[in-house]
Each structure stands twice: as C-alpha cells, then as structure tokens.
C-alpha positions as CSV (number, residue, x, y, z in Angstrom):
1,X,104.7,93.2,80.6
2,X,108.0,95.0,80.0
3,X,106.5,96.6,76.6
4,X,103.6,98.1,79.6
5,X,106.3,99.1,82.0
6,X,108.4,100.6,79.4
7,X,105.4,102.7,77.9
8,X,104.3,104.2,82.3
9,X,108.3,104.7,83.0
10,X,109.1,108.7,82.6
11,X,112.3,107.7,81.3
12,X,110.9,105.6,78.4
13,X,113.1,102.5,79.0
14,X,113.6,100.1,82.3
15,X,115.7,100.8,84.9
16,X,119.3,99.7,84.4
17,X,122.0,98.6,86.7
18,X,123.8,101.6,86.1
19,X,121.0,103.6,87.2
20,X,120.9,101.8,90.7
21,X,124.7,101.9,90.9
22,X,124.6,105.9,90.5
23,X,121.8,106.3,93.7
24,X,124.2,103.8,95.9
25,X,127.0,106.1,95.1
26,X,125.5,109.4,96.0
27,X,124.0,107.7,99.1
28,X,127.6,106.7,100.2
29,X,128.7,110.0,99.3
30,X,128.8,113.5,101.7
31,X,126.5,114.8,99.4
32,X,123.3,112.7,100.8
33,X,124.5,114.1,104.1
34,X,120.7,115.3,104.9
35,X,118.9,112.1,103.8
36,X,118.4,109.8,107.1
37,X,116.0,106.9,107.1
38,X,114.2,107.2,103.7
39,X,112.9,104.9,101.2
40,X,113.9,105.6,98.1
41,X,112.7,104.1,94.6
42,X,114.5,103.3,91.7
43,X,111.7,102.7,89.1
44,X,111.7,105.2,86.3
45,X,108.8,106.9,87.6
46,X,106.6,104.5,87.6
47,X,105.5,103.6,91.3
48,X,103.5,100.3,91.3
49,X,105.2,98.6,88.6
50,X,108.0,97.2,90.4
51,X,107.2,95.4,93.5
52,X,110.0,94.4,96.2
C-alpha cells in the first residue's frame, strides 16, 4: 500500500512530520491572515489516499 501511495503522491515519497509541522506553523503565523475556516490537506497530492 505505501509502495501505491508513494507512486500517486506528486512529491514522490509520504508525507513526513515535518511537512505537517511546516503547514501548522504558517497557519499560526500572520502570514495565513486571509485563510478563515478551510480544510486543508496534507497528502502529497494525492487526495483519496489518506483518509481521516
């Protein structure tokens, strides 16, 4: 399953913790100022693959 994932993501590898960590810290920062209310996913382009 993660060798399928891997092969859909635009990124070419999974999503890391580091790469959530970066999108929490520019949502806490001034700079997301215009973003109210949205979902946002962290899947390395590839909707569908991870499920919440």
């Amino acid at each position: 399953m993660e060798a399928i994932a891997i092969g859909r993501d635009t990124i070419g590898r999974m999503v890391e913790a580091q790469d959530i960590a970066r999108v929490v810290t520019f949502l806490a920062s001034p700079l997301s100022i215009a973003i109210n209310g949205d979902a946002i996913e962290i899947g390395g382009g590839s909707p569908g693959i991870i499920r919440y």
